[in-house]
C-alpha positions, 0 to 999 in steps of 0.5 A: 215936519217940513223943517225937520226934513230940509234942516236934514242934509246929513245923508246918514241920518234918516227922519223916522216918523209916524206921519202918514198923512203927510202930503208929499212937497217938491222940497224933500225930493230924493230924500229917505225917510223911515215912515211906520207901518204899524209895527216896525218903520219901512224906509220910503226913498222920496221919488218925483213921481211921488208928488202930491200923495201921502207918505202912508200909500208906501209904506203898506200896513198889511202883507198881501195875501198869497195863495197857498194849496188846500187843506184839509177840509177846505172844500168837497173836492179836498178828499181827495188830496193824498195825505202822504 
């Protein structure tokens, strides 16, 4: 994979791969590289902080949970929510 990137210097074609484990070198600074998720590719844009982690720790294969409002049933204390 390490060739495919330093062989890529052309800037409109970004390297997809499902190679998550990859480690990070100093050789493909400031390059793109769409990394897959599990369902779709997410581009990742090499950074030097990036240096020696794993191509996977940016691209997160799940979306955080938010916190919503309690429905109906949820707890005790839901009653007492208006409905309308």
């Amino acid at each position: 994979m390490l060739k495919k990137i330093i062989n890529n210097n052309n800037i409109k074609v970004i390297l997809r791969t499902h190679v998550r484990k990859y480690s990070i070198l100093p050789n493909i600074f400031n390059k793109k590289i769409y990394v897959h998720n599990g369902s779709t590719f997410k581009i990742v844009r090499i950074k030097v902080s990036m240096l020696g982690r794993r191509l996977g720790e940016f691209s997160l294969t799940y979306k955080a949970v938010k916190p919503g409002a309690p429905g109906i049933g949820a707890t005790h204390s839901s009653r007492f929510i208006p409905l309308r």
